[in-house]
Residue, then its C-alpha position, 0 to 999 in steps of 0.5 A: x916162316x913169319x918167325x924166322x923173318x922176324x928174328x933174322x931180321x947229349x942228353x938233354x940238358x939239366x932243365x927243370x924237366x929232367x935234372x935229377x933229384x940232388x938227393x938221389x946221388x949214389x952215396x945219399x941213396x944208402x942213407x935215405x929212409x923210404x919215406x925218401x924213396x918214396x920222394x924221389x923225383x921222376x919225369x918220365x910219367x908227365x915230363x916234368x919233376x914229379x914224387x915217385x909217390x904221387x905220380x900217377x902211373x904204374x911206375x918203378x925206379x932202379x937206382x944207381x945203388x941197385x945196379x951196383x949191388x945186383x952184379x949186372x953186367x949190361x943193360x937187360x941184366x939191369x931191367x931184370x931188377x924192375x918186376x913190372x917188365x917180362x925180361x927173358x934171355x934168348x942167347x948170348x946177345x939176344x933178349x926179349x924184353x917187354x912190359x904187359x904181354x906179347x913179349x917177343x925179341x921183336x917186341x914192338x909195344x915198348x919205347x926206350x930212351x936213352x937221356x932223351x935219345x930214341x932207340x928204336x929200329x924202324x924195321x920192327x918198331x923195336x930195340x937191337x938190345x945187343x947195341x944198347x951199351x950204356x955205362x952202368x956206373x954212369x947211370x943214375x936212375x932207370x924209371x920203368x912205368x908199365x901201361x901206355x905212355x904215348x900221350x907224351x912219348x908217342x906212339x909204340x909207347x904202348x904198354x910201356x915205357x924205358x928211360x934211362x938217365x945218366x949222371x950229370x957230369x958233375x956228379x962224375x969228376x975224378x977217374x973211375x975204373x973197372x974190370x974183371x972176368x969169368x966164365x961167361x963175361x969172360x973179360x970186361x973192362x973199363x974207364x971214365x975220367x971226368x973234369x972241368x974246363x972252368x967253374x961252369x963247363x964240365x965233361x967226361x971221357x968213358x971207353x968199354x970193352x968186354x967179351x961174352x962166351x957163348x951159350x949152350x944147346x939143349x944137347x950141351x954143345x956150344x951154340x956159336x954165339x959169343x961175341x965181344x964189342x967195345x964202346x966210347x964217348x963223351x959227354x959236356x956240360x955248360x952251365x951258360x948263365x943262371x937261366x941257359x944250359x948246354x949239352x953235348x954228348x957222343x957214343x960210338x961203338x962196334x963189335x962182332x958176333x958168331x953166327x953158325x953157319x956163316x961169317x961174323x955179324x957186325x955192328x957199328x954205329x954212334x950217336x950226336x946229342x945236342x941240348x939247351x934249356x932256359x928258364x924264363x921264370x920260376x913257373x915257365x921253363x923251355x927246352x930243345x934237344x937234337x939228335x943224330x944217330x946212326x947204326x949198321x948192321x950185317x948178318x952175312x947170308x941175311x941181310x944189312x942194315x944202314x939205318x940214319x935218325x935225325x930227330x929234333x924235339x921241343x918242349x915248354x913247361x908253364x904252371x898257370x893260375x897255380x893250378x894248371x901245370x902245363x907241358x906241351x911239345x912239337x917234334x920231327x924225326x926223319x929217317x933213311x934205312x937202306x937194307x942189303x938184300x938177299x936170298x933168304x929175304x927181301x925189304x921192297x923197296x930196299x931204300x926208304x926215307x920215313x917222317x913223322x911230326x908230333x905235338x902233344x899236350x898234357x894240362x895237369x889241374x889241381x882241383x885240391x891242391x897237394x889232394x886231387x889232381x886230374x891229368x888231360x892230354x893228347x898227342x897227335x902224330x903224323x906218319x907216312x904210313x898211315x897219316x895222323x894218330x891221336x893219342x889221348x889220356x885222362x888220369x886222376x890222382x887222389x891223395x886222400x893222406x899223407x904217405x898213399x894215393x890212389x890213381x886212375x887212368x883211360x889211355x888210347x896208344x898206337x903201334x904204328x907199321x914198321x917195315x916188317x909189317x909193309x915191306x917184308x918178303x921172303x924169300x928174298x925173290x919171287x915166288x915169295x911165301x911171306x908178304x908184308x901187307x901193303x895196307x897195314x894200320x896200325x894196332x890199337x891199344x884202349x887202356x883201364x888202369x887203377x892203383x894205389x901206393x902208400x907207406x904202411x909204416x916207417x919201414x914198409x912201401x907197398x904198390x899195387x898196380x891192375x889193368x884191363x888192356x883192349x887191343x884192336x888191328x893186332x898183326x895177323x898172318x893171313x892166307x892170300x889164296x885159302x885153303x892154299x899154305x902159301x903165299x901168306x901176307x900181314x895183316x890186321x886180322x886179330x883184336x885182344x885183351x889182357x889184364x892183370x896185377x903188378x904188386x911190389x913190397x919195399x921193406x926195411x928190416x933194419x938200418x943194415x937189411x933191405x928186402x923188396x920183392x915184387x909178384x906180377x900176374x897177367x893174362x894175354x888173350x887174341x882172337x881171330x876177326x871176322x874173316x881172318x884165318x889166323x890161328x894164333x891164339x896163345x901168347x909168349x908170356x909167362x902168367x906170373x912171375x915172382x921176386x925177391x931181393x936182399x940187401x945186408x950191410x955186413x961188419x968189416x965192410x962187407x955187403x951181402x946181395x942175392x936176388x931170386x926170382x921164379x917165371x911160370x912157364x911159357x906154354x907156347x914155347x914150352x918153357x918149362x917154369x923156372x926159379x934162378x937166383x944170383x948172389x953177390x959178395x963184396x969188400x970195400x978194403x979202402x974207400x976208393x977199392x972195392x972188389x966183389x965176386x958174382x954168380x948169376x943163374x946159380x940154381x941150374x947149370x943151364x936153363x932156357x927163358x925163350x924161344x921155340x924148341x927147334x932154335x932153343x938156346x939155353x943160359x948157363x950159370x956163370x961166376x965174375x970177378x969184379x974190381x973197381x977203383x976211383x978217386 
């Protein structure tokens, strides 16, 4: 039943912080050598300009040129391209998506930002993956660190963390345009035009639609799930002077889905970003991002969603005595969720408006410069569910030559109580079967991580990332009456342990050739505490996944991409372990044209990732066309 509830249920400006390697832009990324990979610029792991090489953290970027030659066709496709993230497809929209175990469509242990923005549901401290939309051709990098990134980001940045940034508007003048069509994305299409006002202001206008046929059932039926949805929005730049920039950014959106048994689903909802940054010298820089965004959701029979998000955000960047770098930030977020209740099940009360205040700092000091780094902070935060959190972290970083490093790090994270965990009951009147607890904390997460990156040669990257996670306070479902079935009420009645490896490979056969692969094994381990009645004991991840990319450069400017990968099995779910493959065609007749023809899922005519037997859905193999053009 707890399952049932739960599955039923402008960008910041380009300050220092965030502004994209220059190097990095998606006609460059064919031509850089690894060793220049390897110096791709990432900001997510200390918010601020960092090499990929040298940062300390278990963290893996997905450029813009690997989203274009895997075919992908929506966000969670993209993130299959990251080894270090368990991504698995439930039906048509739905997806399960987490980083280091407990992996759920509910999963509430991963933050994802979109260039700054927050997207996150309060009712299960998640993502609505089906709403998350973006553009892929205006994605310039996806960086993915796996381990706990609340010290700077904040709490449900447990086990990992998701930041996706678009281009800078500069990098997208002209007209860009796409579409195509298949057997599952049976149509899709759309458009971006970007230009200037003046020498300093820049924009760009984006609109998308497609439609998805439904996925299948263990029998072969058609299991009512297709849905379609379309998509807008802008985004402005302005370079004030030398030292000030704004930004100004907006989405909206809305779609429909089939359910079985009852009316459409519909979603709707946009988004406000507003930025500014200002350098006040070469070691000293500030910036301020605001942003409103608003969602709406109703699942007819279930319940809706009317959700609210205003969220401001500061952040000042200084290096001190040249071996102090320090960032240290204060934030404000304010929601307002209102649920439309049912029969089936209920949030009480069914209005609520939620706060939170963080400040964090981080100080990373050069003990040798360009050799040893250490790496101190914390972030404290304030919720009205359970006060004030800290968040601390301790990381070194050695580089004992040029081309490796070897990291370290201790980690304390939070998932705080979502709406699930406190206001949650079903049915939607009383006798109630399903209550959430009143005096739930939050889960508890102590972190160990050690690693290493290097270049072995000229032509071969290899990272290798191990951790030991302890967890305390885990969600449990505890009888209110033993021995008696129900009512059952959340609890904090389970404590955990995982641990494990994530090893990735990049090597470059020759100029024309690529391979990367990546081999990620982990084991999830819960346990009832003392007075708990909780069985659960086994997880809904897989022990060891494996994968294996190619990318050929083919004459006559043809490009050839297939991308394998294996997942065990999923022994709670009964999964059966699985091995999928995708390939991609290309040819670019012109400079401006290219058209290319996909199969994703092709070893199998349908297979299942996720879920329990009784509510299984299965993915069938499909076959795109694709055609894009600009200029």
């Amino acid at each position: 039943m707890l399952g049932l509830g739960l599955v039923l249920l402008a960008p910041p400006p380009r300050s220092l912080a965030q502004q994209p390697d220059t190097a990095a832009s998606p006609g460059a990324l064919k031509k850089l050598t690894l060793e220049q990979l390897m110096n791709l610029e990432v900001t997510s792991v200390s918010r601020r300009p960092e090499k990929l090489s040298q940062a300390a953290s278990a963290i893996q970027v997905i450029t813009q040129d690997d989203i274009r030659r895997s075919g992908a066709t929506s966000l969670p496709e993209a993130l299959r391209l990251a080894s270090n993230l368990e991504v698995a497809q439930v039906d048509s929209r739905q997806w399960a998506i987490s980083a280091r175990g407990f992996n759920s469509t509910t999963a509430n242990k991963l933050l994802v930002l979109i260039d700054g923005r927050t997207v996150y549901t309060p009712l299960y401290s998640g993502v609505f993956w089906d709403v998350q939309d973006v553009p892929l051709w205006d994605i310039d990098r996806i960086e993915i660190i796996s381990g706990p990134g609340a010290t700077l980001w904040g709490a449900n940045a447990v086990n990992g963390v998701i930041n996706i940034i678009t281009k800078p508007v500069p990098d997208t003048r002209g007209l860009y345009a796409a579409g195509g069509g298949g057997t599952e994305l049976q149509g899709f299409g759309g458009a971006r035009y970007g230009g200037a006002m003046s020498s300093n202001v820049h924009y760009r206008v984006y609109g998308k639609a497609f439609t998805r046929d439904r996925t299948a059932l263990p029998d072969g039926r058609g299991a009512r799930d297709d849905w379609h949805t379309a998509q807008g929005g802008f985004r402005l730049d302005w370079d004030a002077s030398e030292v000030n920039q704004l930004a100004l950014q907006g989405d909206l959106y809305g779609g429909k889905i089939a359910q079985p048994s009852a009316s459409d689903i519909a979603v709707s909802g946009g988004n406000m970003v507003g930025g500014w940054s200002h350098v006040f010298s070469a070691t000293s820089e500030a910036r301020l991002q605001l942003y409103y965004d608003r969602t709406h959701r109703d699942i007819p029979g279930t319940f809706a969603e009317g959700l609210d998000t205003y969220d401001v955000d500061f952040q000042h960047r200084s290096v001190l005595a040249r071996r102090h770098d320090v960032v240290w930030g204060l934030g404000y977020r304010l929601i307002n969720d209102r649920v439309g209740n049912t029969a089936v099940l209920a949030f009480l009360p069914s209005h609520v408006r939620r706060k939170w205040f963080t400040g964090f700092v981080q100080d990373e000091i050069a003990l040798i410069p360009d050799r040893l780094h250490v790496i101190l902070g914390t972030k404290v935060e304030h919720n009205d569910y359970t006060g004030f959190e800290v968040q601390p972290s301790g990381r070194v970083s050695w580089t004992p030559a040029r081309g490796g490093a070897l990291w370290a790090a201790v980690s304390r994270a939070v998932r705080t109580p979502s709406r699930i965990d406190r206001e949650l009951f079903a049915p939607g009147q009383p006798p109630y079967f399903l209550e959430g607890g009143p005096n739930f904390r939050s889960e508890e997460l102590l972190a160990y991580e050690l690693g290493y990156r290097v270049q072995a040669q000229d032509r071969l990257r290899v990272s290798l990332a191990t951790f030991y996670n302890r967890y305390d306070n885990l969600r449990s479902v505890e009888m209110v009456n033993p021995p008696a079935a129900s009512p059952i009420i959340l609890a904090n009645g389970l404590k955990g342990k995982s641990y494990g490896a994530e090893l990735t490979a990049d090597y470059r056969l020759t100029d024309a050739w690529r391979l990367r692969g990546g081999y990620t094994e982990i084991r999830v381990r819960t346990a009832a505490k003392p007075g708990s009645t909780d069985t659960t004991r086994a997880s809904s991840d897989p022990d060891r996944q494996l994968s294996l990319r190619s990318s050929l450069d083919l004459p006559a400017q043809l490009q050839l991409d297939a991308d394998a990968r294996y997942v065990s099995e999923i022994k709670n779910q009964q999964i059966p372990a699985y091995g999928e493959l995708d390939l991609r065609v290309a040819w670019q007749p012109v400079a401006t044209l290219e058209l290319s023809l996909v199969g994703q899922s092709l070893l199998h005519r349908r297979h299942a990732e996720f879920g329990a037997p009784a509510s299984r859905h299965e993915i069938e193999r499909g076959v795109y066309g694709r055609v894009e053009w600009h200029f």
